[in-house]
N, C-alpha and C positions, 0 to 999 in steps of 0.2 A: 765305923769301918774306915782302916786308913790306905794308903796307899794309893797305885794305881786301878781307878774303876773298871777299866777295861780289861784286869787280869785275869778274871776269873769267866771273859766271854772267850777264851779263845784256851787251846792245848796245843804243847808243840808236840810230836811221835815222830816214831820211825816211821818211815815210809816200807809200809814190802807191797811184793808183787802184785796183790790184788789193788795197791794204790797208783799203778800205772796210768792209767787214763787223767788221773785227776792231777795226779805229777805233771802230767804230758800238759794238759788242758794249760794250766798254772805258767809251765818254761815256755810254752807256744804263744803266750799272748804277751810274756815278759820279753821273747825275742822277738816280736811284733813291733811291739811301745817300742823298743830299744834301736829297732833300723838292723837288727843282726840278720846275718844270709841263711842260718841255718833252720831249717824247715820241720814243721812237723813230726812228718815221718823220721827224720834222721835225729831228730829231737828222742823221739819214741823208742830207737834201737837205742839209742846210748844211754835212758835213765834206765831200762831194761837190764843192762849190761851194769849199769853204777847200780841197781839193785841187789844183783849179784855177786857181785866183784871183791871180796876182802877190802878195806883201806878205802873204802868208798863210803857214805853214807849222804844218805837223802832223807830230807826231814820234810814233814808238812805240817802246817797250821790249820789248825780247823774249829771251827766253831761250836758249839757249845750241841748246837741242832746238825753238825756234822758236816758243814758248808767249808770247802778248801778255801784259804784266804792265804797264803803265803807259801813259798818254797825255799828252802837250802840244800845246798850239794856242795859236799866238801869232800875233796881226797887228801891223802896221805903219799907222799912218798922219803925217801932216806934220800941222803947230802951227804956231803962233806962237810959245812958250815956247823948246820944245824941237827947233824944227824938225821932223827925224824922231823918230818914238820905237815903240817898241813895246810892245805889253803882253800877259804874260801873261795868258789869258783863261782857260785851264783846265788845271788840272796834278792827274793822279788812277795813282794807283798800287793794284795787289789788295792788299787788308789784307795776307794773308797774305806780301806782298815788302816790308811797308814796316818802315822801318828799317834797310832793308838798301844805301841809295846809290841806288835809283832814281829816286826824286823827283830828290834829289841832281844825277842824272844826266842827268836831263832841263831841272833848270832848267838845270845848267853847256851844255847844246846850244840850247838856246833863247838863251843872252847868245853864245853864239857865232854863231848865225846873226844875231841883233839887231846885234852888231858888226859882220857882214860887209853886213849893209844899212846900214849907215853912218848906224845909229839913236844919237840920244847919252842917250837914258836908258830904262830898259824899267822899267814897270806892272806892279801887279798890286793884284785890287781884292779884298780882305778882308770876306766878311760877317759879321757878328757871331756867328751863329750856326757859323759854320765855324769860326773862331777860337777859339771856347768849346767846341768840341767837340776840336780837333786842333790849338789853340796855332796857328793860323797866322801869328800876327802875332811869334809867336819864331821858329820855325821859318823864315819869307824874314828876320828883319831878323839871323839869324846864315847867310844867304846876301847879302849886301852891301846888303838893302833898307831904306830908312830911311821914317819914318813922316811924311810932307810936313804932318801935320795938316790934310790936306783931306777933305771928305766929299763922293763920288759923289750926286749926287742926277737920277732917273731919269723922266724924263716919256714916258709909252709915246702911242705914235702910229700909231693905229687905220686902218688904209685903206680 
């Protein structure tokens, strides 16, 4: 047998509704490890909502005995630039599987869905802190991402 040993313990899928809680469990303990402010519950309405939503999609990783080990959420919206595009908004895998092809594996089903929405470039926004912790900026640019030298700059809009 050639390849990666570890490909055939894990499946990427669609996430639907009845995979809620296990979405939830997955982005809550990734926003945890990661120091982000947003909590559980407000975690839990909005994969709810990206469950729903057109132009949205949430994948899960899951083990072979059915065990959640990784998350992607990736939307879509239209440009000027790029017309459609997509972006990787959150890719988190359990310490304990990483290295093993699941990121891997999720980013490869996330450009597969971004292609089949007829997106022609897909995102993904690096914070420094995560970078510096987990190389991410080596890590996507030897998955085909290349570094636009643009910087996100983020003005929050209170209601």
């Amino acid at each position: 047998m050639t390849g990666d040993p570890n490909a055939a313990s894990h499946v990427v899928r669609q996430a639907q509704l009845e995979d809620l809680e296990i979405a939830t469990d997955l982005a809550s303990r990734f926003y945890t490890e990661e120091g982000y402010a947003t909590g559980r519950d407000q975690l839990r309405v909005n994969l709810r909502k990206l469950l729903e939503v057109p132009g949205a999609e949430v994948l899960v990783a899951v083990t072979r005995d059915g065990k959640a080990i990784g998350l992607a959420v990736a939307t879509t919206t239209f440009g000027l630039e790029h017309r459609r595009i997509a972006e990787l908004q959150d890719l988190y895998v359990l310490p304990h599987y990483r290295g093993g092809g699941v990121g891997d594996a999720l980013v490869d089903a996330v450009v597969a869905w971004a292609r089949a929405c007829c997106c022609e470039a897909l995102d993904v926004v690096i914070d420094a802190d995560g970078d510096a912790r987990h190389g991410l900026s080596v890590y996507y640019s030897r998955r085909g991402f290349a570094d636009q030298r643009r910087r996100l700059l983020t003005r929050p809009i209170n209601a």
